[in-house]
C-alpha positions as CSV (number, residue, x, y, z in Angstrom):
1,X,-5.3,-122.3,-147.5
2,X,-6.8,-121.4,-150.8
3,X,-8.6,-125.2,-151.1
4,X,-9.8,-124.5,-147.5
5,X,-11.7,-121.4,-148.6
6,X,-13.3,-123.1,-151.2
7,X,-14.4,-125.5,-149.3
8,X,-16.2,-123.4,-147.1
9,X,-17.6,-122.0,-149.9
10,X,-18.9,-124.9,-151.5
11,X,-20.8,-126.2,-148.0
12,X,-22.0,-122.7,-148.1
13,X,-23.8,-122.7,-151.5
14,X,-25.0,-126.5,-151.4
15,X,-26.9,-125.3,-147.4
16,X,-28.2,-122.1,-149.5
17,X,-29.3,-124.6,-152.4
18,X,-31.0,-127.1,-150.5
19,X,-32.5,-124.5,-147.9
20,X,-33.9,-122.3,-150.9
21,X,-35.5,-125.5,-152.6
22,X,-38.7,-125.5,-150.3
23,X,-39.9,-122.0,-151.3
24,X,-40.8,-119.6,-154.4
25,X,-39.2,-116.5,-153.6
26,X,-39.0,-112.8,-155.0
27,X,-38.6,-109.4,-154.7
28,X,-42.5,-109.1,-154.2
29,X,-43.5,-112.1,-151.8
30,X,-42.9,-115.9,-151.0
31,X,-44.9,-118.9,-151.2
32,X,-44.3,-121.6,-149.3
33,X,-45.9,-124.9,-149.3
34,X,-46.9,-127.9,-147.5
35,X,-48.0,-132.0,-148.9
36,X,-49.2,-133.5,-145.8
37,X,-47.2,-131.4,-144.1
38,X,-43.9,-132.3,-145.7
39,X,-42.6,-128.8,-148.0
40,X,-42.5,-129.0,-151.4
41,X,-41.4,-129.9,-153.5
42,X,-42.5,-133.6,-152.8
43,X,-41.0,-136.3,-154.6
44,X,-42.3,-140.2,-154.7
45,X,-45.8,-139.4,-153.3
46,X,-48.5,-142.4,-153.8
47,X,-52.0,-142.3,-154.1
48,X,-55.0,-144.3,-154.5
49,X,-58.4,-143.0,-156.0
50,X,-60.3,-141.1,-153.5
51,X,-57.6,-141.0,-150.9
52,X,-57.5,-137.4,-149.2
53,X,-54.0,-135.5,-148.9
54,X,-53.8,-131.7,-147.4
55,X,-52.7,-129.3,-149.3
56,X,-51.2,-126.0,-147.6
57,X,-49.9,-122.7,-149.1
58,X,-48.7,-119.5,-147.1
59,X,-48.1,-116.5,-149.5
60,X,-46.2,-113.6,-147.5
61,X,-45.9,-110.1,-149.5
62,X,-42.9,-108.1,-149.3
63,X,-44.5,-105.0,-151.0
64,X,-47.7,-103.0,-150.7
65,X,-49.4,-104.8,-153.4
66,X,-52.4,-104.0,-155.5
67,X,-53.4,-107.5,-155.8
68,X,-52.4,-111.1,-155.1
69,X,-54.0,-113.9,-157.2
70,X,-53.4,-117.9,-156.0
71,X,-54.1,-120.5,-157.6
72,X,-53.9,-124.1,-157.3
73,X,-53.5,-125.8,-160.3
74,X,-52.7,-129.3,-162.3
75,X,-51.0,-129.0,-165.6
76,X,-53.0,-131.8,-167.5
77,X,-55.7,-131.8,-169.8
78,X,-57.4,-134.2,-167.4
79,X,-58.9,-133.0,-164.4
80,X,-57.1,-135.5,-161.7
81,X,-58.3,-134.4,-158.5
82,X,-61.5,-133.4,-156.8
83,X,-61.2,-131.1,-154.3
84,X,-63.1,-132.0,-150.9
85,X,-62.8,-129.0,-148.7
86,X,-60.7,-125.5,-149.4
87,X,-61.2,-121.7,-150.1
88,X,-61.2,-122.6,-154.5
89,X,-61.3,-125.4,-156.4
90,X,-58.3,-126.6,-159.3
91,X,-57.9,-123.8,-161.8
92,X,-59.6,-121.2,-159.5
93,X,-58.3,-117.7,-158.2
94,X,-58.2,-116.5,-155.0
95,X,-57.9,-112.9,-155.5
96,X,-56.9,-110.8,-152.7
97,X,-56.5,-106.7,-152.8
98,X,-54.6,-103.6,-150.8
99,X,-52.5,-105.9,-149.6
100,X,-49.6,-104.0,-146.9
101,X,-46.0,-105.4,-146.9
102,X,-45.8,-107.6,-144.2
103,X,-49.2,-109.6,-145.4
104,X,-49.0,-113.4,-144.3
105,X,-51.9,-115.4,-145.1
106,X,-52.2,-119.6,-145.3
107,X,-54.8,-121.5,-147.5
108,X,-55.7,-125.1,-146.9
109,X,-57.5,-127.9,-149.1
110,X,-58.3,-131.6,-148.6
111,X,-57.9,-132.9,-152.6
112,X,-58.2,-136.4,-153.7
113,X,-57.7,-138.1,-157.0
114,X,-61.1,-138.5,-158.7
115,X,-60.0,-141.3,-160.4
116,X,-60.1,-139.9,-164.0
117,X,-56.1,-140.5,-164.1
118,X,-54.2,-143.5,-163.2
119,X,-51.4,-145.6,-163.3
120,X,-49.1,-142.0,-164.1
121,X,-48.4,-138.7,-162.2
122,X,-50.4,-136.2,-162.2
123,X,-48.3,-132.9,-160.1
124,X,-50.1,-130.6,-158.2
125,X,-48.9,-126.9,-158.5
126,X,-49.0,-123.5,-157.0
127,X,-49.1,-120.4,-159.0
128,X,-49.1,-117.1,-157.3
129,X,-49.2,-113.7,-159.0
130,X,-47.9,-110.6,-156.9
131,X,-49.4,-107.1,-158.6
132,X,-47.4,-103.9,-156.9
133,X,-49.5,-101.7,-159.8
134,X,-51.1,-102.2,-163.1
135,X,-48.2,-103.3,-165.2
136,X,-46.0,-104.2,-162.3
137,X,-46.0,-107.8,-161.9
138,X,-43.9,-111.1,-160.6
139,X,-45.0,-114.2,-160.3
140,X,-44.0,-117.7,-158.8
141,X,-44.9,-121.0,-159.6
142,X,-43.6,-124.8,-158.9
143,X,-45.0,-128.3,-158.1
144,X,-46.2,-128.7,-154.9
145,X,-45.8,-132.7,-155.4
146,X,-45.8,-134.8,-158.1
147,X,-48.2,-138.0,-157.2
148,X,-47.9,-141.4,-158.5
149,X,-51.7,-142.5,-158.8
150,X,-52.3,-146.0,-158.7
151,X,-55.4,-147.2,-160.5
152,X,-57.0,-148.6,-157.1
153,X,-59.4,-147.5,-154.5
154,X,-58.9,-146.2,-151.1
155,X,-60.3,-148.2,-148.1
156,X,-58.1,-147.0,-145.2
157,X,-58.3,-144.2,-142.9
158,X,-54.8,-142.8,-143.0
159,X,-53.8,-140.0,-145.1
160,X,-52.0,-140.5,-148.0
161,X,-48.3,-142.2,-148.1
162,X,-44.8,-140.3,-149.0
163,X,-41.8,-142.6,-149.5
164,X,-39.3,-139.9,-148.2
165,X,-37.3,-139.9,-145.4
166,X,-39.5,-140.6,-142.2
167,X,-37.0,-137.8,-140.4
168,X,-38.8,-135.0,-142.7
169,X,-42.5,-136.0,-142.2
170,X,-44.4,-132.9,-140.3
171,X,-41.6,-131.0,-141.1
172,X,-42.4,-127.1,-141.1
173,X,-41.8,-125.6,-144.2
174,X,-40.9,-121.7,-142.3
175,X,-38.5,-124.0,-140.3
176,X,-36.9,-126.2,-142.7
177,X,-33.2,-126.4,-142.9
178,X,-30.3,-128.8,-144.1
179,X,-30.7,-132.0,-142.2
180,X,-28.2,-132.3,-139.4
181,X,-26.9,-135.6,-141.5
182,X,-25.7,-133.4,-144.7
183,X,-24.6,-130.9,-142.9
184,X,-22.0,-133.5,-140.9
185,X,-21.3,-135.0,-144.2
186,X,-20.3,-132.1,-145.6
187,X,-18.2,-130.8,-143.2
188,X,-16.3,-134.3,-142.4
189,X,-15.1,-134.1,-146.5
190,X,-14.3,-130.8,-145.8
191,X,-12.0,-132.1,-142.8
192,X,-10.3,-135.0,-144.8
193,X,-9.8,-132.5,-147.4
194,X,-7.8,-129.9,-145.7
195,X,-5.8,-132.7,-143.1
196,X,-4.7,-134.0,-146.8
197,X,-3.5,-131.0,-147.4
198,X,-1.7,-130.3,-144.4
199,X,0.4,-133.3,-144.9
200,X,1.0,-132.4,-148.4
């Protein structure tokens, strides 16, 4: 009975683990995000130069806030990206104010790599600063994606490539959840485990 309930407790946390993965979370707001549509964090992304990907962030506040600063940012010295269309360019703040608990709002770019960094990964991260009052601040930050750029131009007219799982592509980050295939996985070992020990 005891390996049973530990079990159930282990398929509990990895669900919690792999749910809370697509978000920044804390006890002021949450920031989810969006590569083409599939929530971050994106892993194995591939880009050419000057081929467009969409960007999306939704910050929610939790608190009446004094102020909510977002900004999109790359960690390199080199400037990787160009941004094509959005409400700031890379490095930029969006600065919002009197914000009521409650506040949802979603930012969009287009971005493309510029070509001034190639053949290496270049991430693309969020950073979001939640102000309840002067001196009373959290913040939340992660990668968004981290693209491979490939030291070749664009030509097509698609957007931009992911080599993920084609199940998760347009995926909604506010609805994400365990895949139905983990979740079977997990509780099939959990089934063998506790028919073993039944016959033990």
């Amino acid at each position: 009975m005891r390996y049973k309930n530990i079990i159930v407790l282990l398929i509990l946390i990895i669900c919690f683990i792999i749910q809370s993965c697509t978000a920044g979370e804390n006890e002021y707001g949450i920031v989810k995000s969006w590569y083409n549509n599939q929530p971050a964090t994106v892993e194995g992304a591939k880009l050419k130069i000057n081929e467009p990907v969409e960007i999306k962030v939704e910050v929610t506040s939790k608190v009446d806030a004094f102020f909510i600063g977002i900004e999109l940012s790359e960690p390199g010295v080199t400037k990787s990206y160009d941004v094509i269309s959005g409400p700031s360019d890379f490095g930029e703040y969006i600065s919002e104010y009197d914000i009521k608990s409650g506040w949802v709002k979603a930012y969009t770019w287009t971005i493309c790599p510029n070509g001034n960094w190639t053949d290496g990964n270049a991430p693309i991260n969020i950073f979001v600063q939640f102000t309840k009052e002067i001196g009373d601040t959290l913040k939340i930050q992660y990668s968004i994606a981290n693209p491979h750029i490939f030291d070749e131009q664009y030509s097509g007219s698609s957007s931009s490539h992911v080599t993920t799982d084609p199940s998760s592509t347009n995926q909604s980050q506010s609805n994400s959840s365990p895949s139905f295939g983990i979740i079977a996985a997990l509780l099939s070992v959990a089934l063998v485990v506790m028919s073993r020990q039944r016959k033990i």
